[in-house]
C-alpha positions as a Markdown table, in Angstrom:
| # | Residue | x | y | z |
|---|---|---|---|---|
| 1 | Unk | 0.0 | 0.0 | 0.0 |
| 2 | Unk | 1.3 | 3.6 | -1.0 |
| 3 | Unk | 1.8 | 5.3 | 2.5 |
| 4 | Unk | 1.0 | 8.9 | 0.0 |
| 5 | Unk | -2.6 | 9.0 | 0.3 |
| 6 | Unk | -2.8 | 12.3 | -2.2 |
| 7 | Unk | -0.2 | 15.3 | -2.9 |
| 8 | Unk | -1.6 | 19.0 | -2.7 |
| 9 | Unk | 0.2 | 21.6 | -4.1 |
| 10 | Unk | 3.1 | 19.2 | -3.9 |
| 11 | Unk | 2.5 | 18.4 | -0.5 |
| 12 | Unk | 2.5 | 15.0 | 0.4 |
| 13 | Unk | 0.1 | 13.6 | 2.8 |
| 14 | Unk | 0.7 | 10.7 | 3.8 |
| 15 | Unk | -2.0 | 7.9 | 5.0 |
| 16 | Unk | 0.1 | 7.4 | 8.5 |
| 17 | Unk | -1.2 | 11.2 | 9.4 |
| 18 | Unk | -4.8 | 10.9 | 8.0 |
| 19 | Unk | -5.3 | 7.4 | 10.9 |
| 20 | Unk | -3.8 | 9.1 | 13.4 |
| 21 | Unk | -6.0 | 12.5 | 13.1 |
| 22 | Unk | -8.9 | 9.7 | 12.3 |
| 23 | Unk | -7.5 | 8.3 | 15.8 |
| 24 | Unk | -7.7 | 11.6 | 17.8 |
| 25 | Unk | -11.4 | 12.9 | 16.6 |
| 26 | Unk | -12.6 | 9.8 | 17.5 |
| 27 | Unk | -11.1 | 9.8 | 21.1 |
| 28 | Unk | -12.4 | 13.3 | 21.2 |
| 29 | Unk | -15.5 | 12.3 | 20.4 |
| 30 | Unk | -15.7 | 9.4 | 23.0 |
| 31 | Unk | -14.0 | 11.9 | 25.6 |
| 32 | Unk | -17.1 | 14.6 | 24.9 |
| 33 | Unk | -19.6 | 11.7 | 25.0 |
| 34 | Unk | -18.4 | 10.9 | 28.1 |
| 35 | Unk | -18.2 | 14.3 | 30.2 |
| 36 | Unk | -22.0 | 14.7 | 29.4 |
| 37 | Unk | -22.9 | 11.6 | 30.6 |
| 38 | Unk | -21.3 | 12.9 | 33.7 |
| 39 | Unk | -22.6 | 16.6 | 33.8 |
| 40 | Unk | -18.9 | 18.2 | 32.7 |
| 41 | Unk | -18.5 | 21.3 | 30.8 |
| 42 | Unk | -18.0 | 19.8 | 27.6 |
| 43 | Unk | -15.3 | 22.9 | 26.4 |
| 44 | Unk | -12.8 | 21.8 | 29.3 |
| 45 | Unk | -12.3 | 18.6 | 27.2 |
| 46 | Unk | -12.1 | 20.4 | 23.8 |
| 47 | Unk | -9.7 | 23.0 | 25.4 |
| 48 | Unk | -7.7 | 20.4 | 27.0 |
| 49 | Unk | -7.3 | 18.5 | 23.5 |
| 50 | Unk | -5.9 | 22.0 | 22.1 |
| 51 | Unk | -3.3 | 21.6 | 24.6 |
| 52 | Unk | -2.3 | 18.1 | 24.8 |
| 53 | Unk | -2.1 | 17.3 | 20.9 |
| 54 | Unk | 0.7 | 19.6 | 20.3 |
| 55 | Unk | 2.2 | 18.7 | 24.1 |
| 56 | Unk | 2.0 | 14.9 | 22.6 |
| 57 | Unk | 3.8 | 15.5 | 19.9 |
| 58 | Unk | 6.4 | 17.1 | 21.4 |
| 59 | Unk | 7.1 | 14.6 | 23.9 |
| 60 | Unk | 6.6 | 11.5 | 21.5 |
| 61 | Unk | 9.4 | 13.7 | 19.4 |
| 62 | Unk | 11.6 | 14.3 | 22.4 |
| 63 | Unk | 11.5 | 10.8 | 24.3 |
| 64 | Unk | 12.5 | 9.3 | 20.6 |
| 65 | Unk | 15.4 | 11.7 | 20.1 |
| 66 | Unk | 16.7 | 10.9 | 23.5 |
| 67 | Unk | 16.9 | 7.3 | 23.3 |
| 68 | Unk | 18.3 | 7.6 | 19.9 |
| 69 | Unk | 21.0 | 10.4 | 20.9 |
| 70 | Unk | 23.9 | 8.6 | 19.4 |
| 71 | Unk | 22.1 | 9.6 | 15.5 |
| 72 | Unk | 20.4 | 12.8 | 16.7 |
| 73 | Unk | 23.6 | 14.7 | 18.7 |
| 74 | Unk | 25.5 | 14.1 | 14.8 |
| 75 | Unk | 22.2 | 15.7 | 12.9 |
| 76 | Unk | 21.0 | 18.3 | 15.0 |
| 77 | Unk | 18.1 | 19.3 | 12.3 |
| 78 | Unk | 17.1 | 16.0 | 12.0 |
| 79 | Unk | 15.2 | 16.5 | 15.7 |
| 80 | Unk | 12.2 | 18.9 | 14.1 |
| 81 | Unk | 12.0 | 16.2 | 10.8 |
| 82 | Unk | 9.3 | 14.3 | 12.2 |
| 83 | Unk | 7.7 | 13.5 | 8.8 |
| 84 | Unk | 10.9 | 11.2 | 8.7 |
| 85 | Unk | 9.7 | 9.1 | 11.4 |
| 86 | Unk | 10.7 | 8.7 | 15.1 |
| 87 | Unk | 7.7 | 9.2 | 17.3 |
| 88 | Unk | 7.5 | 7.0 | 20.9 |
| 89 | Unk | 3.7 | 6.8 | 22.3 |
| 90 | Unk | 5.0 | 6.5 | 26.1 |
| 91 | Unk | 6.8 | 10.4 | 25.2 |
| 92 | Unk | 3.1 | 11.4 | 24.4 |
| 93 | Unk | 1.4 | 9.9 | 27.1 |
| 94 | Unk | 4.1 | 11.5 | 29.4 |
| 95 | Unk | 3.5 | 14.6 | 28.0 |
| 96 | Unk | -0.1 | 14.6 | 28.0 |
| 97 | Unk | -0.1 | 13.8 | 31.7 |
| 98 | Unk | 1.8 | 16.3 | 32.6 |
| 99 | Unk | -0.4 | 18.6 | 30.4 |
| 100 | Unk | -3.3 | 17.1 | 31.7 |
| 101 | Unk | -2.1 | 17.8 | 35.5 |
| 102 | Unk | -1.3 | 21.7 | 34.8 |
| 103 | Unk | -4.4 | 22.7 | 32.9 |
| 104 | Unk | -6.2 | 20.8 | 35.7 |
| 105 | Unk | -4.7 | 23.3 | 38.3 |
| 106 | Unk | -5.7 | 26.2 | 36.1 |
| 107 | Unk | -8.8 | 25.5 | 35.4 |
| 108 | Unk | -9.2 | 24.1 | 39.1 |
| 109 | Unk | -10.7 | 21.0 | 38.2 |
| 110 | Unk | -10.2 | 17.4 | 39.6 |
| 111 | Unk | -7.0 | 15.8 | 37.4 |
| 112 | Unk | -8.4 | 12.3 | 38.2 |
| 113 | Unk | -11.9 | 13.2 | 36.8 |
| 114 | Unk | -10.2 | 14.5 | 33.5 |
| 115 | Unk | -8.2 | 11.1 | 33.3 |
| 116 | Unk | -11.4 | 9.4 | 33.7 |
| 117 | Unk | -12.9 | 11.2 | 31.2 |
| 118 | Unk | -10.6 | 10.8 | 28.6 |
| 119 | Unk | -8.9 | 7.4 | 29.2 |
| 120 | Unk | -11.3 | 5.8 | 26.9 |
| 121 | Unk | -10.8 | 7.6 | 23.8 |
| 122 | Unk | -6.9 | 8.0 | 24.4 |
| 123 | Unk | -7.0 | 3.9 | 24.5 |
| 124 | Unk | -9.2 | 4.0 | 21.1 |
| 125 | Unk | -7.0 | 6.3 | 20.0 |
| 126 | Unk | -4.4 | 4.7 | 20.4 |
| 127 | Unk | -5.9 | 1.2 | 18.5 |
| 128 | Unk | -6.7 | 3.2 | 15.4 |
| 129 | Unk | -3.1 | 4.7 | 15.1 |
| 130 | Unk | -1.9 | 1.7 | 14.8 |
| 131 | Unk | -3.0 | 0.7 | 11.6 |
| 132 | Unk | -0.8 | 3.9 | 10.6 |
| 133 | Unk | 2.4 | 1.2 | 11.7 |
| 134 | Unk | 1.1 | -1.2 | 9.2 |
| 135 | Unk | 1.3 | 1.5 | 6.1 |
| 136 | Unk | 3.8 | 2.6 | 6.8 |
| 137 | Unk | 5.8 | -1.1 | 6.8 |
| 138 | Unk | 6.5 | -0.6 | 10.6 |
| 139 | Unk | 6.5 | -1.6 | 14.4 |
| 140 | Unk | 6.3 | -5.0 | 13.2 |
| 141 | Unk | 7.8 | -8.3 | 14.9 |
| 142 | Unk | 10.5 | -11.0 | 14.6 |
| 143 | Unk | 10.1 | -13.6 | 11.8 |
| 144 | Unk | 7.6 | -16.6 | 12.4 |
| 145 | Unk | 5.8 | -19.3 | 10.6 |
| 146 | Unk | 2.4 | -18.5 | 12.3 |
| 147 | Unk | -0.5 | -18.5 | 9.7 |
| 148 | Unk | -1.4 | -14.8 | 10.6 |
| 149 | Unk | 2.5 | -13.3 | 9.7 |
| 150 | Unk | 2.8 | -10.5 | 7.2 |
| 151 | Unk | 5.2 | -10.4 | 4.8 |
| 152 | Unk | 7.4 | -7.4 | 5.0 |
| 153 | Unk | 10.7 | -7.4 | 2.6 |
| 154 | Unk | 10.0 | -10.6 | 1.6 |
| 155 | Unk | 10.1 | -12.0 | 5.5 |
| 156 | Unk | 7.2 | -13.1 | 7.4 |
| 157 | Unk | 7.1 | -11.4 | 10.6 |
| 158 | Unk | 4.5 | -10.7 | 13.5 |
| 159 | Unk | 2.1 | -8.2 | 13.3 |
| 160 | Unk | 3.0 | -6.5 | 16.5 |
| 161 | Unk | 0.8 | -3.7 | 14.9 |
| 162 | Unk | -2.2 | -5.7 | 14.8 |
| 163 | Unk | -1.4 | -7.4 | 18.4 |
| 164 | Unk | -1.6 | -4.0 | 19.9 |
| 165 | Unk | -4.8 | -3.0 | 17.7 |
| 166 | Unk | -6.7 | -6.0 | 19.4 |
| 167 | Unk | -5.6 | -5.5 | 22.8 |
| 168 | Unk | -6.0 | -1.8 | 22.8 |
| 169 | Unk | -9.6 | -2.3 | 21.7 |
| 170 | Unk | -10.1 | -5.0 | 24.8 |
| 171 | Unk | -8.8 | -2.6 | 27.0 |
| 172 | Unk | -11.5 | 0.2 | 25.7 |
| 173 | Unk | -14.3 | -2.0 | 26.2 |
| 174 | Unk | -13.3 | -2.7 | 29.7 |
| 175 | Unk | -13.0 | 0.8 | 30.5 |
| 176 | Unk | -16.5 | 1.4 | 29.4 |
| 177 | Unk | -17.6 | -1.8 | 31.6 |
| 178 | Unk | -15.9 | -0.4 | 34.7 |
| 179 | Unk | -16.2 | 3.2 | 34.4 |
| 180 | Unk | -19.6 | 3.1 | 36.2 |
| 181 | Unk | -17.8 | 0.6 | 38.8 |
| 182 | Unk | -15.0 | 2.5 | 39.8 |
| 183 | Unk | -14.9 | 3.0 | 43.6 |
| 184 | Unk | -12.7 | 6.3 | 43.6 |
| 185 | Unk | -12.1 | 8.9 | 40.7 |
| 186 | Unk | -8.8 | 8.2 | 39.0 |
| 187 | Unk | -9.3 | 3.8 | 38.7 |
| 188 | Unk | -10.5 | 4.1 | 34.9 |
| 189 | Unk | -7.3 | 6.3 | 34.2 |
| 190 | Unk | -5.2 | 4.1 | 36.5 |
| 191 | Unk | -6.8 | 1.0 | 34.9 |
| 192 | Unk | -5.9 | 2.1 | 31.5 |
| 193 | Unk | -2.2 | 2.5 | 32.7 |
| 194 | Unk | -2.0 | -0.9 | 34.1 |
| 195 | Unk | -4.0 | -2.8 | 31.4 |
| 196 | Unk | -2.5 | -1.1 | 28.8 |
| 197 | Unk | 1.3 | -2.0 | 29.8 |
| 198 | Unk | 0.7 | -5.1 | 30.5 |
| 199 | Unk | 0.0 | -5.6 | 26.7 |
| 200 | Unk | 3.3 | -3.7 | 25.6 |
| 201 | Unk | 4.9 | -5.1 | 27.5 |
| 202 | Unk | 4.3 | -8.7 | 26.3 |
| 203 | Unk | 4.4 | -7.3 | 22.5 |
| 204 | Unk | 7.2 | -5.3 | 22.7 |
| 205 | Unk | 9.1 | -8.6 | 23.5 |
| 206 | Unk | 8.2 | -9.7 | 19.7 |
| 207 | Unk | 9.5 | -6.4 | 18.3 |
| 208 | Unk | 13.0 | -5.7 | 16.5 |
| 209 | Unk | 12.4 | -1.4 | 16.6 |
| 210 | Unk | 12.6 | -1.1 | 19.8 |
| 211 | Unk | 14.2 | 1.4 | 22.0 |
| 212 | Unk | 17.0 | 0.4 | 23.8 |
| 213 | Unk | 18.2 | 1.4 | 27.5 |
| 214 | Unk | 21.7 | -0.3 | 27.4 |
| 215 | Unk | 20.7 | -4.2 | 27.1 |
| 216 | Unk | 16.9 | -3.8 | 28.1 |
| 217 | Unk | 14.1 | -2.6 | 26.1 |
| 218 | Unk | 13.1 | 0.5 | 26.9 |
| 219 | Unk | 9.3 | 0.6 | 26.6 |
| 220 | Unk | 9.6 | -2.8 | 28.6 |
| 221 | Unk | 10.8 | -1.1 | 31.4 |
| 222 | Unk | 8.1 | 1.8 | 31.2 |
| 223 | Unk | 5.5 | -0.5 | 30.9 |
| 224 | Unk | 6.7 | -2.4 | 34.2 |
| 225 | Unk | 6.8 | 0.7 | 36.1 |
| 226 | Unk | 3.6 | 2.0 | 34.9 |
| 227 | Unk | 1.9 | -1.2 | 36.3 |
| 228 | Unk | 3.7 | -1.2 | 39.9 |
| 229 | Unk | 2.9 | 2.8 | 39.8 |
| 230 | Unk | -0.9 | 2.4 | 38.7 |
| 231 | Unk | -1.4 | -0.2 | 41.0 |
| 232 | Unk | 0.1 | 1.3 | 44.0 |
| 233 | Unk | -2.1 | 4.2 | 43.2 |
| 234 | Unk | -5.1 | 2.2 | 43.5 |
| 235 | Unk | -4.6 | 0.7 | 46.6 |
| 236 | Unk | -3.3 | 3.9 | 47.8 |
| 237 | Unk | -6.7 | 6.1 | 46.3 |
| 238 | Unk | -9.0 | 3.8 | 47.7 |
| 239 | Unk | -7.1 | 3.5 | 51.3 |
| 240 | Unk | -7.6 | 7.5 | 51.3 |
| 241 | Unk | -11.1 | 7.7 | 50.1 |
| 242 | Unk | -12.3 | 4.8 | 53.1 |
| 243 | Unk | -10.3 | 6.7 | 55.9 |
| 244 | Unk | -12.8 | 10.0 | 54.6 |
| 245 | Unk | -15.4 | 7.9 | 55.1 |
């Protein structure tokens, strides 16, 4: 498949940017859906999406060019060529945290409510951008004789890609089970965290792009301290929330 989708005025735009904007409206779109249903000001979403989209890119750009400092600190320029590739998904959920934690202050709003909010649609989000990977020939896995491998330069591989796409959407529909079953604010946020690196974790295993932190993989590590973090936030959330009770 041509990763071009069309040129305009000799532009190239390219089918990897069409999912991923596909991707965001329709986590938007679940995000809004979801403060209504629980009486929130439907702007402070759109407002914080102004915010964290660019904050996203930025630190999906920046965790990428650290990890890979050895090419960048030799080609200084190529930092801003992000239409060359190099974008890390843990650098824009980082980023978008920390976005999410500050506009939360302004706007003197609950953070955990916010995650809640949005945790769903950053999950589908995150499901449908993945089928920008299989476009363009990327994030794919070691070689394997499995009846489900793609063929990418002439080798079968894994379709980490796809792996992710399935588990990403079981971990959206168990969000929208629980988020009417969450005992504190925060758990469908936290959940997402958990659920969510636990599946990375076991797929980035299968991957030969990974990041590297000396010997280990890098968004292995993440992953396992996002679990131990999310689930000592948990316990800790709902040990508060009984002592104010």
């Amino acid at each position: 498949m041509n990763p071009v989708a069309f040129e305009i005025f000799g532009l190239s735009v390219r089918w990897y940017g069409i999912i991923m904007s596909a991707g965001i409206l329709m986590g938007m779109l679940i995000a809004l859906k979801e403060a209504k249903r629980l009486g929130m000001d439907e702007n402070l979403i759109l407002d914080l999406v102004i915010f964290a989209i660019p904050a996203g890119i930025v630190g999906a750009r920046l965790y990428y060019v650290i990890f890979n400092w050895d090419y960048y600190s030799g080609n200084l320029l190529q930092i801003i060529n992000i239409r060359g590739g190099g974008l890390a998904i843990h650098g824009t959920l980082i980023a978008a945290v920390i976005t999410g934690l500050i506009y939360a202050r302004v706007k003197k709003v609950s953070f955990w409510t916010l995650a809640d909010i949005t945790a769903p649609g950053i999950i589908l989000g995150q499901a449908i951008g993945r089928w920008g990977n299989f476009v363009n020939q990327e994030a794919y896995g070691v070689p394997t004789d499995l009846p489900w491998g793609i063929m990418v330069n002439g080798v079968k591989v894994h379709p980490t890609f796809f792996y992710e796409f399935l588990w990403n959407m079981g971990v959206f529909f168990v969000l929208l089970w629980f988020r009417k079953r969450k005992k504190v604010e925060g758990e469908v946020f936290l959940l997402y965290v958990i659920l969510y690196s636990v599946g990375r974790f076991f797929i980035e295993g299968l991957r030969i792009d990974s990041l590297m932190i000396g010997s280990l993989r890098m968004a292995q590590v993440v992953s396992l301290a996002a679990v131990a973090l999310g689930a000592a936030l948990i316990v800790y959330r709902r040990k508060k929330n009984i002592k104010k009770t």
